[in-house]
C-alpha positions as CSV (number, residue, x, y, z in Angstrom):
1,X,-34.9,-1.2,-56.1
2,X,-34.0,-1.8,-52.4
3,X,-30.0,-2.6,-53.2
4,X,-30.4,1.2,-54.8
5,X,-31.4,1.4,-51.3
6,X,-29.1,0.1,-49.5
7,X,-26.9,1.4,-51.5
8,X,-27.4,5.4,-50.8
9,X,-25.2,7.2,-49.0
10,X,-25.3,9.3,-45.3
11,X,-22.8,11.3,-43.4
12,X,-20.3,8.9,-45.2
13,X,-21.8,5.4,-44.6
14,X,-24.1,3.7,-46.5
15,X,-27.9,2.7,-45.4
16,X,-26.6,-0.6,-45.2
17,X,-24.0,-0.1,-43.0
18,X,-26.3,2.1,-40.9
19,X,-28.3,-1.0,-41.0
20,X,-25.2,-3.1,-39.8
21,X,-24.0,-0.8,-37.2
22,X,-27.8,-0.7,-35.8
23,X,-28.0,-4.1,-35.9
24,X,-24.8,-4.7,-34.2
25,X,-25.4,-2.3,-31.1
26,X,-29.0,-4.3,-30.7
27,X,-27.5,-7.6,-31.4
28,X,-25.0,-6.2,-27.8
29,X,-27.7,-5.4,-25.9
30,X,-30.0,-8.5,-26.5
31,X,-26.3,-10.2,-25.5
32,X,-26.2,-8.3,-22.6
33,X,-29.9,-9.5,-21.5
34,X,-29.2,-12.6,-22.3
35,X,-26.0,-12.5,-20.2
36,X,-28.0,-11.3,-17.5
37,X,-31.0,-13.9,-17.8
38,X,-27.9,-16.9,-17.8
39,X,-26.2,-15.3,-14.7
40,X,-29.8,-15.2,-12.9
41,X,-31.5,-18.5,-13.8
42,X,-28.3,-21.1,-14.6
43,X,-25.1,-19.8,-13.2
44,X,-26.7,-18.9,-9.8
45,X,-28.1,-22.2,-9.6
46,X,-24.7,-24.4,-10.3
47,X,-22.8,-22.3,-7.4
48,X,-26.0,-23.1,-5.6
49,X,-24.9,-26.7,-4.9
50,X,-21.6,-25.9,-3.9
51,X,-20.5,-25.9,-0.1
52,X,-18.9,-22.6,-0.3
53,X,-20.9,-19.2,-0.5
54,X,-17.8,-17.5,-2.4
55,X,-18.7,-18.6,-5.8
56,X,-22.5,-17.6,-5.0
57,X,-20.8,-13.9,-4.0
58,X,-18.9,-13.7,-6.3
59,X,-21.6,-14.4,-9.3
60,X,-24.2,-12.2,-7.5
61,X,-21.6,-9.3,-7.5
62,X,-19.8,-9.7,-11.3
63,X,-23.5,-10.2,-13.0
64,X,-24.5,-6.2,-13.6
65,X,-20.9,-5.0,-14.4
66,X,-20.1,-7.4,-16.7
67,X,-23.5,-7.4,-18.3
68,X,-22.9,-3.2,-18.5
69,X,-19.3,-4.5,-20.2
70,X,-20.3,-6.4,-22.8
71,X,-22.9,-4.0,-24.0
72,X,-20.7,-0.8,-24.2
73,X,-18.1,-3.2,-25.8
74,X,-21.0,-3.9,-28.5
75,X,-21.8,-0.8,-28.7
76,X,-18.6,0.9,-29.5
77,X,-17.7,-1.9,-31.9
78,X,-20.8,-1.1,-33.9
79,X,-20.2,2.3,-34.0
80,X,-16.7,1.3,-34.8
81,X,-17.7,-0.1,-38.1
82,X,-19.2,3.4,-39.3
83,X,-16.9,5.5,-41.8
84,X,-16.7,8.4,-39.1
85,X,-14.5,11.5,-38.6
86,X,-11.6,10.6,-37.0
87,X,-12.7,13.1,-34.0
88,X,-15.7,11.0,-33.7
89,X,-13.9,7.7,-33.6
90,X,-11.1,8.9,-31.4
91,X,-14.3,10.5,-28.6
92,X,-15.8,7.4,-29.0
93,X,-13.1,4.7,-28.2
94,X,-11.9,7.2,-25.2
95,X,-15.5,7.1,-23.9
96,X,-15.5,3.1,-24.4
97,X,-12.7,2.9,-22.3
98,X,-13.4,5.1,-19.7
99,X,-16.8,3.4,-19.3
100,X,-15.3,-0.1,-19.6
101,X,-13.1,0.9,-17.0
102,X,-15.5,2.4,-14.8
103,X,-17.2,-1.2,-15.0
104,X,-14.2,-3.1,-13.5
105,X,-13.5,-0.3,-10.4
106,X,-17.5,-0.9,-9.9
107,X,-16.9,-5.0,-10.0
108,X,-14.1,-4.5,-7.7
109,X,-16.3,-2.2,-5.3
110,X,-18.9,-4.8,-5.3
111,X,-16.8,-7.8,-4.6
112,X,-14.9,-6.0,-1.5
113,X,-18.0,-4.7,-0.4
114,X,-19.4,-8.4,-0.4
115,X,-16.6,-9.8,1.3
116,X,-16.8,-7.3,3.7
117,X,-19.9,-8.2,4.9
118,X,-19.6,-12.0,4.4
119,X,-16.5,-12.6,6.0
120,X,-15.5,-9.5,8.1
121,X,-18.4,-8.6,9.6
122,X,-18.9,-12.4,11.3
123,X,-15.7,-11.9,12.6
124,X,-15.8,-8.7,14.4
125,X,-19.3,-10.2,15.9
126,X,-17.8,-12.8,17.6
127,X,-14.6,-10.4,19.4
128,X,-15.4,-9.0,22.3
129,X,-13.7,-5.6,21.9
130,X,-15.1,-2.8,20.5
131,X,-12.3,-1.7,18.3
132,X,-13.1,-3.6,15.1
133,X,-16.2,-2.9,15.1
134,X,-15.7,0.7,15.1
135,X,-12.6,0.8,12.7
136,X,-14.4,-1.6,9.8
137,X,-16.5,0.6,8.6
138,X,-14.1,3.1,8.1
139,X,-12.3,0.9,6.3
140,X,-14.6,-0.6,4.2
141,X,-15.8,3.0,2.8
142,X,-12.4,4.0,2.6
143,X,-11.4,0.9,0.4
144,X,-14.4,1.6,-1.4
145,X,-13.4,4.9,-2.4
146,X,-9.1,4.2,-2.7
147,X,-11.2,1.9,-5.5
148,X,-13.1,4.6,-7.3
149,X,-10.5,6.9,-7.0
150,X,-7.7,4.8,-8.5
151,X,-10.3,3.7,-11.1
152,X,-11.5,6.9,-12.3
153,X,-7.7,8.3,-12.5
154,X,-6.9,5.3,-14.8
155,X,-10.6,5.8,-17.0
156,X,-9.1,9.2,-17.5
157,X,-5.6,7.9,-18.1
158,X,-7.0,5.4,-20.9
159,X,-9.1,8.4,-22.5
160,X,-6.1,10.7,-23.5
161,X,-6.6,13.1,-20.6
162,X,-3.4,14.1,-19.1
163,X,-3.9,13.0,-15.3
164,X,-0.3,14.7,-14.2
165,X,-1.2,17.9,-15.0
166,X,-4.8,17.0,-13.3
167,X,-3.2,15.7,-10.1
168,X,-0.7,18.8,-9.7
169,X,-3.8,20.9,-10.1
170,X,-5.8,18.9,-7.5
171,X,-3.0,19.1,-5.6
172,X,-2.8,23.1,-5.2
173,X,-6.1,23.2,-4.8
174,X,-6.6,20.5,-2.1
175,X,-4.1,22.6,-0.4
176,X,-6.2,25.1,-0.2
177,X,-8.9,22.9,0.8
178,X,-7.0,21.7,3.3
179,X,-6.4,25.6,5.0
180,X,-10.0,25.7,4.4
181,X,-11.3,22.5,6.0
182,X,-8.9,22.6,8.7
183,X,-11.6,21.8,11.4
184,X,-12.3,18.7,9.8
185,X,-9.0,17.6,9.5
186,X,-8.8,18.3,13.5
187,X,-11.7,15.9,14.0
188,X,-10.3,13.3,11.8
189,X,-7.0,12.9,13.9
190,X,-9.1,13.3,16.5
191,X,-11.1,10.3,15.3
192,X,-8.1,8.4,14.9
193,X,-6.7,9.5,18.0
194,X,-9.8,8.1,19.9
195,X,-9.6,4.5,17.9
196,X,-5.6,3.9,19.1
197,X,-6.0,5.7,22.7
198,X,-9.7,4.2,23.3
199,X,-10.1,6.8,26.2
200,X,-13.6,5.4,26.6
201,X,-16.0,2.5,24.2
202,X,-19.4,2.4,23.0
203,X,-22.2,2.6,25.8
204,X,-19.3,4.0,28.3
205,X,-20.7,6.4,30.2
206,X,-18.1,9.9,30.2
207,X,-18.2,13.4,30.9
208,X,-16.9,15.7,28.6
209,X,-17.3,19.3,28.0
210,X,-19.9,19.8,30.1
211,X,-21.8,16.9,28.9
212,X,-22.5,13.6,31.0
213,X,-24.3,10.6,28.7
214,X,-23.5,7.6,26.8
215,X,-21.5,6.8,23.8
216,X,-23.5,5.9,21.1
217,X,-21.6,6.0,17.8
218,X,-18.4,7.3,17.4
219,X,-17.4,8.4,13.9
220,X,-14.0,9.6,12.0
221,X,-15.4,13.4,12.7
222,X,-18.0,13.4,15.0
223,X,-19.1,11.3,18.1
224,X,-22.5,10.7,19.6
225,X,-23.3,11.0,23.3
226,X,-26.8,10.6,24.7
227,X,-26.9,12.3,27.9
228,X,-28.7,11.2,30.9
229,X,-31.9,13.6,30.1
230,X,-32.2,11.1,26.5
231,X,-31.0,13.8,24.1
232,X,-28.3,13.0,21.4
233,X,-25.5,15.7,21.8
234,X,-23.0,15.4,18.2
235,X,-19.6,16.1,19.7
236,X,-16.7,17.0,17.3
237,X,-13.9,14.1,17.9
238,X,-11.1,17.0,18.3
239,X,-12.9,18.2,21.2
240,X,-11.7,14.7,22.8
241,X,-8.2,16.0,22.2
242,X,-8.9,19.2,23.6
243,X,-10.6,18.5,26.7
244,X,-10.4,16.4,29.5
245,X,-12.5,12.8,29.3
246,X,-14.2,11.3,32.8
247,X,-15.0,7.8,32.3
248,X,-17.6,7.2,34.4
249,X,-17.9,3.8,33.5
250,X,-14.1,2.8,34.4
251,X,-14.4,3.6,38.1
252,X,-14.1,0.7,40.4
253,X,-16.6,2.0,42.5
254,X,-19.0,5.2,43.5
255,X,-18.1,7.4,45.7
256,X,-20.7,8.9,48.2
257,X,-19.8,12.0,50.9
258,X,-22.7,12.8,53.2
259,X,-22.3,15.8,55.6
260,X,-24.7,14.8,58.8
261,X,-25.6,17.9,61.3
262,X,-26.5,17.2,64.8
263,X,-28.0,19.1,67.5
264,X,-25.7,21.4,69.8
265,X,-27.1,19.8,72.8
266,X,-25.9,16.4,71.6
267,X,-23.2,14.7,74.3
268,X,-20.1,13.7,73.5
269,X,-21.4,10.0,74.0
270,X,-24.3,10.2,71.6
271,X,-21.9,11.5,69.2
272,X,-19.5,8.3,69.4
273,X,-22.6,6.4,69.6
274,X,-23.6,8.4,66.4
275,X,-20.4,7.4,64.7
276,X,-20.8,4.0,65.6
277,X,-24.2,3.7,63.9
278,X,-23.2,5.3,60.7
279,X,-20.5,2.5,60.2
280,X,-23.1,0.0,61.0
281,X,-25.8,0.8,58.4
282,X,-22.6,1.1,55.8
283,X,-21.4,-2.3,56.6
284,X,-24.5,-3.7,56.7
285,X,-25.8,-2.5,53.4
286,X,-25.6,-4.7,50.4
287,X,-23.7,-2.8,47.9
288,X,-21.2,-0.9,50.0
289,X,-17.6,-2.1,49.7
290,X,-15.1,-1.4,52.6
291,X,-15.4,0.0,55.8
292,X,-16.9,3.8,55.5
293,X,-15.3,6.4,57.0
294,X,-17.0,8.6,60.0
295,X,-15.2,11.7,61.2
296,X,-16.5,14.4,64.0
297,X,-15.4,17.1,61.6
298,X,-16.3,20.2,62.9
299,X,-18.3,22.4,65.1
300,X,-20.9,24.1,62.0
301,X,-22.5,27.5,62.6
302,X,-25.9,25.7,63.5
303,X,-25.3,22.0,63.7
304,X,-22.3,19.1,65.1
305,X,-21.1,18.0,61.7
306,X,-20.6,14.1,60.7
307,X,-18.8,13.2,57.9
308,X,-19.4,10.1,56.6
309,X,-18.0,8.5,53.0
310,X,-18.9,5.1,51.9
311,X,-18.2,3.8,48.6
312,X,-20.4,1.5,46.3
313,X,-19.5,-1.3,44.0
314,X,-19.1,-0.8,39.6
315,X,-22.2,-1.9,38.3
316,X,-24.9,-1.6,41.5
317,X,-28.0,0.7,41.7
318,X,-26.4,3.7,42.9
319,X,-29.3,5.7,44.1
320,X,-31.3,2.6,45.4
321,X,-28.1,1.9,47.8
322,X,-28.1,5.5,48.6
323,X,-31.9,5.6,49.7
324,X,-31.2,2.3,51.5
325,X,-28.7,4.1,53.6
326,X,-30.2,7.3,54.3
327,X,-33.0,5.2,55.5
328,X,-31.4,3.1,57.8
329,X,-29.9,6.2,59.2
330,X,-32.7,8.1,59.5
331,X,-34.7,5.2,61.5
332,X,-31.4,4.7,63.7
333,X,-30.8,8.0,64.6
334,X,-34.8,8.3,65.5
335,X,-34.5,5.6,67.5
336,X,-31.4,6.7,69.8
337,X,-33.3,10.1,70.3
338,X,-30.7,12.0,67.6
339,X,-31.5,15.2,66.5
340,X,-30.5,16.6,63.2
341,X,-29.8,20.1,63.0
342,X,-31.6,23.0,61.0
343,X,-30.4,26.3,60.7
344,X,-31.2,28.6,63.8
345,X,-30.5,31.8,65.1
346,X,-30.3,33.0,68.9
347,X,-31.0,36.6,69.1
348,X,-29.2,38.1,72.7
349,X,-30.7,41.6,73.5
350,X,-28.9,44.0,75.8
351,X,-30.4,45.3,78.6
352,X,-30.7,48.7,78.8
């Protein structure tokens, strides 16, 4: 009774070898577990003992896509034992391939992406420029997708499609993606153009655009400045091509011009007395590099104008030095008897 069973026929095949072919496809699976279950609780512990971490990497990485390998290679060879229509057959090895291949581009992903962040990472941590830093990520999702890329265009090689005919088409219409995206390829060279040029680093201060912060994160299309008020501003990278770039953080030293107005009725010897203490408090003010320079510069509508310029060091407190010398000056000058000027008017009225 059950070889009468077994014996019956369906869509071609017999219950038996429905059986078989069921059987077969499990029998993958439970492999693929048990794959799996070996790579987790044997092979991970042998590599364990080793010195080096690259047999632990690589072990961790290869477990899931060859695990997903061995089960759509079961699969497809149960299936392959059916009596099927040729079309069936022919859909079914083209998927199997494409899938199988799929598994190594993802194996490959995962071991680059590993190395990445075993070996290069460290490395760039340990140089002191900036460059690397920036550029590896860039790198590592554009190996990441060179990877998929090539690996899909072969999956769809090894399943009959014809990938000429699919890259000429891509190609006509990534041209006119490219007219299209245009502003994104600007900000890309622009990227680029800010890796090789380095017209400023991350946490430079700049001023660009009408912006004045510090760099953040600077991406292949857009870069982050966070200006001085603690907002992030998202910059487009050509608009470092486009427009000038102030780095701030390159000067030598600070700059400071001070316009001083002093009474009318100031002498000529309080004014060189005037001058005299103005190069004092800059010299004697920690911070202040070089001699400042003090000029009579002109007679003002309401006042005797100083004009004094002092310059302070990279890297000081900028505004503490500049309250430290306004200050000094302002106790000096009180002390001498030194007016400053206000605006005034004299009013003359004629006689009649």
């Amino acid at each position: 009774m059950l070889e009468g069973i077994g014996d019956r026929t369906f869509y071609g095949n017999t219950i038996s070898q429905w059986v078989t072919a069921l059987a077969i496809v499990v029998a993958a699976v439970l492999v693929g577990k048990l794959a799996y279950w070996l790579f987790g609780n044997v092979v991970k512990k042998i590599t364990a003992r080793t010195k080096t971490r690259l047999d632990d990497l690589i072990i961790d990485m290869v477990e899931e896509p060859v695990v997903f390998a061995i089960t759509i290679a079961g699969v497809w060879y149960g299936i392959n034992t059916l009596t099927l229509p040729e079309l069936v057959h022919a859909w079914m090895g083209n998927a199997s391939h494409f899938l199988i291949i799929v598994a190594v581009a993802w194996l490959v992903s995962r071991l680059l992406d590993a190395l990445y962040t075993e070996y290069l990472v460290p490395i760039t941590a340990k140089t002191e420029t900036d460059l690397d830093d920036q550029l590896l990520p860039i790198l590592r999702k554009g190996t990441k997708v060179t990877v998929w890329i090539v690996g899909v265009i072969v999956a769809l090689n090894n399943a009959g499609y014809d990938v000429g005919a699919l890259i000429a088409g891509l190609g006509i219409g990534g041209l006119a993606l490219a007219m299209a995206a245009k502003d994104t390829v600007s900000n890309i060279f622009g990227g680029f153009t800010i890796f090789t040029d380095r017209p400023f680093k991350l946490n430079d201060r700049i001023k660009v655009a009408g912006y004045d912060g510090f760099i953040r994160e600077i991406g292949v299309r857009s870069t982050r400045l966070q200006t001085l008020e603690g907002r992030i501003v998202t910059i487009p990278n050509s608009t470092f091509s486009d427009s000038p770039v102030e780095n701030i953080s390159l000067e030598p030293n600070r700059k400071v011009v001070a316009n001083l107005g002093l009474t009318y009725d100031t002498k000529p010897e309080q004014m060189s007395e005037a001058q005299e203490l103005l190069r004092q408090v800059a010299k004697e003010t920690e911070g202040v590099v070089d001699e400042a320079l003090v000029s009579f510069t002109e007679f003002g509508d309401s006042a005797l104008n100083i004009l004094l310029i002092y310059y302070i060091e990279a890297g000081a407190d900028i505004l503490g030095i500049q309250n430290a010398v306004n200050m000094r000056i302002l106790e000096r000058f009180n002390a001498k008897g030194l007016e400053f000027a206000y605006p005034t008017q004299t009013l003359y009225t004629k006689q009649a």
